[in-house]
N, C-alpha and C positions, 0 to 999 in steps of 0.2 A: 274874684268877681270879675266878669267882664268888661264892668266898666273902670277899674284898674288898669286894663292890659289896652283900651282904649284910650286912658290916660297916659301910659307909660309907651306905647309907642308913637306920642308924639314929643318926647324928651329923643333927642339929638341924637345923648350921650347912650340912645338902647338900638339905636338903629343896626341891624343885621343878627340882634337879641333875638331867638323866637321863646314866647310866651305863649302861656296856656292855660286855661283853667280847669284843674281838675281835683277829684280826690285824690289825695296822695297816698291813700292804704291801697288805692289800684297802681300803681305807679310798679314798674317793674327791673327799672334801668339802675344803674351802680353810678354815684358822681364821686369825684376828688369835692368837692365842697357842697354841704346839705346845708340850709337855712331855715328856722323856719320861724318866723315875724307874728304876733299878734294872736297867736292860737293857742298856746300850750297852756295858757291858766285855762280856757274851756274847759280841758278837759280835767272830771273827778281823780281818775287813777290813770298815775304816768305808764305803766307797763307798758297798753299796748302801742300807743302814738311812738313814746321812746322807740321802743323794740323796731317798728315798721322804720322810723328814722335811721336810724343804726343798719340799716339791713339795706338804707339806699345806700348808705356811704359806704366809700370805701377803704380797705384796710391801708391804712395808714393816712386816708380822708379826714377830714374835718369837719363838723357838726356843729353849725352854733345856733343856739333858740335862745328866743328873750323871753321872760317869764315872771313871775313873781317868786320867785324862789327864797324860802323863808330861812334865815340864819339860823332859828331857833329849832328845834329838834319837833316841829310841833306843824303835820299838814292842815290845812283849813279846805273844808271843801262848800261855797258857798252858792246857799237857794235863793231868788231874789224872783218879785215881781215888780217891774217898774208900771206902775198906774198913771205913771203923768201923760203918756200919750194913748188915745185909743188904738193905734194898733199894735201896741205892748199891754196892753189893762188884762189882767187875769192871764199872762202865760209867764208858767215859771220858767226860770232859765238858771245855768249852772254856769255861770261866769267866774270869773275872778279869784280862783279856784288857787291856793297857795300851798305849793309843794316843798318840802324842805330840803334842804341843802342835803341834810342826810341820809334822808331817804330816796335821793337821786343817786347818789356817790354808793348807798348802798347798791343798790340797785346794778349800777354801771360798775361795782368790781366786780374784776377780772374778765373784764367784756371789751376792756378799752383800754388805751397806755396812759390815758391823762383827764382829771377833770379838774375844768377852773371854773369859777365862780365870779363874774367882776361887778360890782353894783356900776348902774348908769347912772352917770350924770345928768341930771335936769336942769336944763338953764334955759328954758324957755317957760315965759307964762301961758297956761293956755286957761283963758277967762270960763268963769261961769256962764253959762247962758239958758237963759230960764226957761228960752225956747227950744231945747235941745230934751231930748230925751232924760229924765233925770239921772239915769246911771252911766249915763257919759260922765269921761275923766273929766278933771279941772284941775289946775294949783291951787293951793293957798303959798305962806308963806309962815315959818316958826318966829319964836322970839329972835333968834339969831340973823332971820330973814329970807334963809334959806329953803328954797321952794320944796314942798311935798305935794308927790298927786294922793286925789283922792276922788269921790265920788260921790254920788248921791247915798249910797250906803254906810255915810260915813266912815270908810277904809282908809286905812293911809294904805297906798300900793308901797311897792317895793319893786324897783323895775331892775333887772339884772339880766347880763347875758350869762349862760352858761354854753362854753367851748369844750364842748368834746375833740379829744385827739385819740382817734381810731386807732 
């Protein structure tokens, strides 16, 4: 979004950084390191985002996306309509979308040298707030105290990077 890249070029540490906003299925260039932050549950089926990601990297590149990536053998692909704000009320959206461990690894054999799986650590609260859009994230905390995000859909997430080695 632009107004990321308007935030981000006034941090120091991005200075002589160029930034862009675009879609990335148009993108046509090869990097030693591909990221990709905050998208990959959107999407229902990993095929094609995977595949275009894999196809900027390059060979012997690194590819890391954070995701909800499920341990269990079991993908979740979820419909949701948040009605707490009028301009979310009546549009459905395919968010939050939980892809399996397995069926990514399937997927990336023999496409790639290496996949890892790391669950992320959460150690930050980030509070409810009733004025937020309902299906924004928030923590709670378990019997043990230890923080789980979730959401107005009642999900526990699962935040996890996964490192592709090209």
């Amino acid at each position: 979004m632009p107004e990321f890249i308007q935030t981000a070029k006034q941090y120091p540490g991005l200075q002589g950084v160029y930034l862009e906003t675009m879609n990335f299925f148009n993108l046509k260039k090869k990097f030693d390191i591909v990221c990709c932050f905050g998208t990959f549950p959107i999407f229902p089926d990993i095929k094609k985002p995977l595949k275009k990601l894999l196809n900027l990297c390059k060979n012997d590149g690194l590819l890391v996306v954070d995701g909800l990536f499920n341990k269990f053998d079991i993908d979740v692909v979820n419909s949701y309509r948040d009605n707490s704000r009028p301009e979310s009320k009546n549009i459905w959206r395919v968010d939050f979308n939980q892809h399996s461990q397995k069926t990514v690894s399937d997927f990336l054999r023999g496409k790639v040298r290496e996949v890892e799986f790391k669950k992320i650590p959460f150690n930050v609260d980030i509070p409810y707030g009733p004025q937020n859009p309902h299906a924004n994230v928030f923590t709670i905390k378990d019997a043990k105290g230890k923080r789980l995000l979730t959401n107005g859909m009642n999900l526990l997430l699962n935040p996890t990077l996964l490192l592709i080695h090209k």
